[in-house]
C-alpha positions in Angstrom: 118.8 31.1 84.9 115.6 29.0 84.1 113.1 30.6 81.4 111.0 33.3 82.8 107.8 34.4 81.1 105.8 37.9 82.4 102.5 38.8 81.1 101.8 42.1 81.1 98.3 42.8 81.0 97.1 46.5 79.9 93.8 47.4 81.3 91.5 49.4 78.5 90.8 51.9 78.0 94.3 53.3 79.2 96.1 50.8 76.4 97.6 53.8 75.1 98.7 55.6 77.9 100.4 52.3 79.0 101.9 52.0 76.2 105.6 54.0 77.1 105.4 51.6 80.4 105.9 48.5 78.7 108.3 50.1 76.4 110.5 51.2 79.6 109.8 47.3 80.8 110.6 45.7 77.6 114.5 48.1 77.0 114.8 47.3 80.9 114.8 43.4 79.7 116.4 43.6 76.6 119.5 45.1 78.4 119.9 42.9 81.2 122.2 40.2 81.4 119.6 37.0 80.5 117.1 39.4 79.0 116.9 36.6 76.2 115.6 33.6 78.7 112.7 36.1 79.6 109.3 36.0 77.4 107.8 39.3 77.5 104.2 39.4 76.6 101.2 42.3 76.2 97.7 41.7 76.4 94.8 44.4 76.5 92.3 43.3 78.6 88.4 44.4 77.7 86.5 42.3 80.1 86.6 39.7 82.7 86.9 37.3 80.5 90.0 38.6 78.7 91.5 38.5 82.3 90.9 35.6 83.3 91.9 33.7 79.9 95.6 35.8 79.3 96.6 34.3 82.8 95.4 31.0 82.3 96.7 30.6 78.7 100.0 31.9 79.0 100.4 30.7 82.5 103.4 33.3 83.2 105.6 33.4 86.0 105.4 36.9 87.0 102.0 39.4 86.2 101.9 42.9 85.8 98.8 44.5 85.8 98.5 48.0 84.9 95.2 50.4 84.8 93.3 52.6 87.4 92.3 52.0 90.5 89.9 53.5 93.2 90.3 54.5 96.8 87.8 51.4 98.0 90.2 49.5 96.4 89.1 48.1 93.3 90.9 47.5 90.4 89.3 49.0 86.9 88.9 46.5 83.3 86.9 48.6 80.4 85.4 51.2 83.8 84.6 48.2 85.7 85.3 47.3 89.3 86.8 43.3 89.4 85.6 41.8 92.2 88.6 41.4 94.9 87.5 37.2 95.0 87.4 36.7 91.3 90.6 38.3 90.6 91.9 36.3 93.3 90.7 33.4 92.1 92.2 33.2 88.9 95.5 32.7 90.7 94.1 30.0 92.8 94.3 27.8 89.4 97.8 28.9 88.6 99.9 29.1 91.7 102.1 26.7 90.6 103.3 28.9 87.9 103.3 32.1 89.0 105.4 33.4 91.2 105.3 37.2 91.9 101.8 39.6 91.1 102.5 43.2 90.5 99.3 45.6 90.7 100.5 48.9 89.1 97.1 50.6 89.7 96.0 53.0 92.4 94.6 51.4 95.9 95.4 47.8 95.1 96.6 46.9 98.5 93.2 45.0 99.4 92.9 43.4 96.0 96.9 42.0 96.9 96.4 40.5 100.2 93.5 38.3 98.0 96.1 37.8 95.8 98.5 37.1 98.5 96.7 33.8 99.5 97.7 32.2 96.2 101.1 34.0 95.3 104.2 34.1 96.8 104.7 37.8 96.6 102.5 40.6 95.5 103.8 44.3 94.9 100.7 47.0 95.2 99.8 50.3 96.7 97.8 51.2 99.7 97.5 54.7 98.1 97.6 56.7 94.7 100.1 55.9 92.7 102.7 58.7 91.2 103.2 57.8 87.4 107.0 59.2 88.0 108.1 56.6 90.6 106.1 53.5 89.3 108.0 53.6 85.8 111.0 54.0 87.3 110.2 51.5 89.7 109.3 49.5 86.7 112.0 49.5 84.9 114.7 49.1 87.7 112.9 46.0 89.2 112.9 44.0 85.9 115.8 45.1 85.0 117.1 43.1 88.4 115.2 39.9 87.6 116.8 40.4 84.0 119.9 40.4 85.7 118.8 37.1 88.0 117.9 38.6 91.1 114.9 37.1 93.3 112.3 39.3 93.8 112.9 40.5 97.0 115.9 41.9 96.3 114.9 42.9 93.2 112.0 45.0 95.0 114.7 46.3 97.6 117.1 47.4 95.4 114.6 49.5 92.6 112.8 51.3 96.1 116.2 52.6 97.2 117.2 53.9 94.1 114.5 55.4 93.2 114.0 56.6 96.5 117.4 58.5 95.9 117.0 59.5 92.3 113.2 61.1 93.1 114.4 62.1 97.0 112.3 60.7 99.1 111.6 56.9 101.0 109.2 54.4 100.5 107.9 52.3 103.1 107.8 48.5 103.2 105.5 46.5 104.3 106.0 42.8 105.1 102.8 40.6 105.0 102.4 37.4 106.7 103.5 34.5 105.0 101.1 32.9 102.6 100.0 29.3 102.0 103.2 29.1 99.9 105.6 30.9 102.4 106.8 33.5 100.2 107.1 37.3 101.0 104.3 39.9 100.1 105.8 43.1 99.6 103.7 46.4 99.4 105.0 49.2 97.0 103.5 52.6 98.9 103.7 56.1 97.8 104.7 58.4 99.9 101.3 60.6 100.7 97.9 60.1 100.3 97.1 63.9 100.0 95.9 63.7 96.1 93.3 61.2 97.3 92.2 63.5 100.4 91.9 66.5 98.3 89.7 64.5 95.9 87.3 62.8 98.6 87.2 66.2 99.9 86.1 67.8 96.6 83.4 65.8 95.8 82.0 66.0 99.3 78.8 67.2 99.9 76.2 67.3 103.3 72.4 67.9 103.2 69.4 67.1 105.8 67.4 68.6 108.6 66.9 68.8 112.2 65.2 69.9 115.0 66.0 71.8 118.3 63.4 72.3 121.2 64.4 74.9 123.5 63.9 73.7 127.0 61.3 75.2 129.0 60.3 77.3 126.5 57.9 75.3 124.0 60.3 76.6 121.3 61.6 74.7 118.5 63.6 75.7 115.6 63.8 73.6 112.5 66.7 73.7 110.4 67.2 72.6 106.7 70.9 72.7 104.8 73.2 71.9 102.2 77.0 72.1 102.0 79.8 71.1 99.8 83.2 72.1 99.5 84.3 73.9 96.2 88.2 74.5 94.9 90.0 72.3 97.4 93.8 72.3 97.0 97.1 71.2 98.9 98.0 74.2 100.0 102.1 73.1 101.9 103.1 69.2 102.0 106.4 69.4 104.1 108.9 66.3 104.3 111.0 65.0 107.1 112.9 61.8 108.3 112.8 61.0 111.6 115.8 58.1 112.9 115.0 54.5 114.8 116.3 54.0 118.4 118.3 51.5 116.6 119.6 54.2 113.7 118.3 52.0 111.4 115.0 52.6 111.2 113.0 55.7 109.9 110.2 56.5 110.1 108.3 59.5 107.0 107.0 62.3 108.8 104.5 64.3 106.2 102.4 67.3 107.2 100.2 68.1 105.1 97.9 71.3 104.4 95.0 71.2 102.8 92.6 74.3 102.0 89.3 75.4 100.2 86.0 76.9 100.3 82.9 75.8 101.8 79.5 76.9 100.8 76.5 75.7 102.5 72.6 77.2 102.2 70.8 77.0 105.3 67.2 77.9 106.4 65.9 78.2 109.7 61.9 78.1 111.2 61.0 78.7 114.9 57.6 77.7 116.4 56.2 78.9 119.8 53.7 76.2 120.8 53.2 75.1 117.7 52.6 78.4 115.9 55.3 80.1 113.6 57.5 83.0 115.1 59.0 85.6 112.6 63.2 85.8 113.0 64.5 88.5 111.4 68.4 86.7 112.3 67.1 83.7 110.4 64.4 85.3 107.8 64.4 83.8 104.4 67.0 80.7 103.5 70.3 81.8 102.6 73.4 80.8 101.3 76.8 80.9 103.8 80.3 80.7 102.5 83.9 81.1 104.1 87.1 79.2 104.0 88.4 75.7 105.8 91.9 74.0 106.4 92.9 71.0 107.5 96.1 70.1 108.6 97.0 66.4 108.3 100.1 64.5 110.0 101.2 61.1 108.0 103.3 58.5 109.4 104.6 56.1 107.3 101.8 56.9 104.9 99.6 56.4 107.4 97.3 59.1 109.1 98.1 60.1 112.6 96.3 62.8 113.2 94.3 65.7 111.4 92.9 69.0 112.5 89.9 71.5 111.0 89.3 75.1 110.7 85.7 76.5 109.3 86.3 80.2 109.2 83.0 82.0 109.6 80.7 84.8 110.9 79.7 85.1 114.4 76.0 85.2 113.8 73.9 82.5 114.0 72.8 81.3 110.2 76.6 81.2 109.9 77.8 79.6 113.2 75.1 76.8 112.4 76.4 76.6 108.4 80.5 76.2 109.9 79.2 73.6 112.2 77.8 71.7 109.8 80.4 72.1 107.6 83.1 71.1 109.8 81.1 67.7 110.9 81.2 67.1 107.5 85.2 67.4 106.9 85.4 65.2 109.7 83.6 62.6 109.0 85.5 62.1 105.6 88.5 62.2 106.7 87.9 59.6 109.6 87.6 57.1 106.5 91.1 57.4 106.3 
């Protein structure tokens, strides 16, 4: 087995929490079977810069980067985005070196297929990322290139255990080959249902609007604000579902999600121009009631998704559901 160096870069300021990750990494090495040809080294990275020179200086063959990540897909150094190019980039200079990219960070599926153009294979996540199952993902894949395995089976081999030790599948995905014609591997959790639940809690909808009645020469004006408040997975059940062939399977997750919605709401009315007292509308007031949404995942992936605003049949409250409910929708089109 030819030398193998991996640089393990720690993104600040989670050093510390990253700490019992490397330690997991560096035993998995230390008991393989060539754990001496392999050169295991740390960096904390503080800024670009730091980045950028660890790889280029110590030129390793495999990189593990490790640190948060956001659901738009960028990777943090020191609470700062990296831009997907100039991560990227970096790699561009050392592709002759190194061999295999592994993004332990939430959402770093975009930032890998950048990768991807200069690497032979990249490991990431299209979703969050369960600290469980990436340290014992961790430490069973370098444990198998300890042991001289090539990455691919190196990847295969960690998923399916820990797939069995933690009870559930992961699902692969195969990109298309890059300039050098190597394999890009995706790592993926098994639901994005944290992620939902926090779009979903730090949603909010405000504006106004205008409805003429026709024939009439009335027209209401309307004014609100809504957010939902203590949003929660409320069931998350787990099947398998077989291939034609019986070797395929496919994850079947439903998922459901519920909360409270508040949203304060005013409404005017004008005949011809001139106000007209409402005693429905009166004064603005503030509407509340509960929602669920009921999610189906394939393969980590949504299929389809349902809402239900629960609310008063009177008008201020019909109008305050509504707008609620448009709002639920359109965040969870995004995913």
């Amino acid at each position: 087995m030819n030398k193998i160096r991996i640089l393990f870069l720690a993104s600040t300021p989670f050093v510390s929490l990253l700490e019992p990750e490397f330690s997991v990494l560096e035993e998995s090495l230390t008991k393989s079977s060539f754990g001496r040809q392999i050169d295991l080294i740390m960096k904390p990275i503080g800024s670009f810069d730091d980045l950028s020179r660890y790889i280029r200086e110590n030129r390793p063959n495999i990189v593990h980067f490790s640190g948060h990540g956001n659901w738009k897909g960028s990777l943090y150094v020191d609470n700062r985005p990296i831009p997907l190019s100039f991560f990227a980039d970096i790699f561009a200079d050392v592709k002759d070196d190194v061999q295999c990219v592994v993004l332990n960070g939430c959402y770093s599926a975009e930032q890998a297929k950048e990768i991807a153009k200069h690497v032979p294979s990249v490991i990431g996540t299209t979703e969050t990322v369960y600290e469980e199952s990436a340290v014992k993902f961790a430490q069973q894949f370098y444990g198998h290139i300890g042991n001289g395995l090539d990455v691919t089976t190196a990847f295969r081999r960690s998923r399916d255990l820990v797939s069995a030790d933690l009870g559930f599948r992961f699902h692969e995905f195969t990109m298309l080959p890059t300039e050098q014609s190597g394999e890009n591997i995706f790592f993926v959790p098994v639901s994005f249902a944290p992620s939902v639940v926090g779009v979903l809690a730090a949603a909010h909808s405000e504006g106004t609007e205008q409805e003429e009645t026709s024939g009439l020469h009335l027209v209401t004006k309307y004014e609100y604000k809504a957010k939902l408040i203590n949003v929660a997975i409320q069931q998350e059940l787990r099947r398998f579902e077989e291939g034609i062939s019986g070797q395929e399977f496919k994850i079947i997750q439903e998922i459901t999600i519920i909360g409270e919605w508040n949203c304060y709401v005013y409404g005017e009315r004008f005949l011809k121009g001139i106000p007209v007292a409402d005693p429905i509308w009166g004064e603005g007031k503030t509407k509340s009631g509960n929602f669920s949404i009921k999610i189906k995942e394939v393969d980590s992936i949504m299929e389809s998704f349902s809402a239900e605003v629960e609310h008063n049949n009177d008008n201020p409250n019909e109008y305050a559901a509504k707008k609620v409910k448009s709002m639920i929708e359109e965040k969870m089109t995004a995913f």
